[in-house]
N, C-alpha and C positions, 0 to 999 in steps of 0.2 A: 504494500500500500504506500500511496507517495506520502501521506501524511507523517507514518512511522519513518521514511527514509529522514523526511527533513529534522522530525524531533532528535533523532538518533545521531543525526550526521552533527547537528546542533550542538549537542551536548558535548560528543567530541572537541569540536572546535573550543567551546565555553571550559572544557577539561583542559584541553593542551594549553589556553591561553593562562588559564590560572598555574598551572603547571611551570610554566614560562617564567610568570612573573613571580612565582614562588621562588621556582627555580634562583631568579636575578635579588630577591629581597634576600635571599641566605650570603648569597656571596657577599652584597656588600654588610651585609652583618658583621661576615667572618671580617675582610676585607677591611671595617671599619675598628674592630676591636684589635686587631694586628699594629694596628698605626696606632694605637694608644698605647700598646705593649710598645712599641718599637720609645715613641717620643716619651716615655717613660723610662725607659734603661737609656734613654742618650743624657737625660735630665741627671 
């Protein structure tokens, strides 16, 4: 049924994009707390 394709294909999309941006908010997490470790042991 095309209804099911588009809910289904949807939700993927809605999944991978959070995925994504999940994915990009960890790293600068990490990314962000390294440089506090770093300018902390130069201090």
């Amino acid at each position: 049924m095309f209804l099911d394709d588009v809910v289904i294909s949807g939700l993927i999309v809605i999944g991978g994009t959070l995925a994504f941006l999940l994915g990009i908010g960890i790293f600068i997490y990490q990314d962000s707390h390294k440089k506090n470790h770093d300018s902390r042991s130069v201090k």
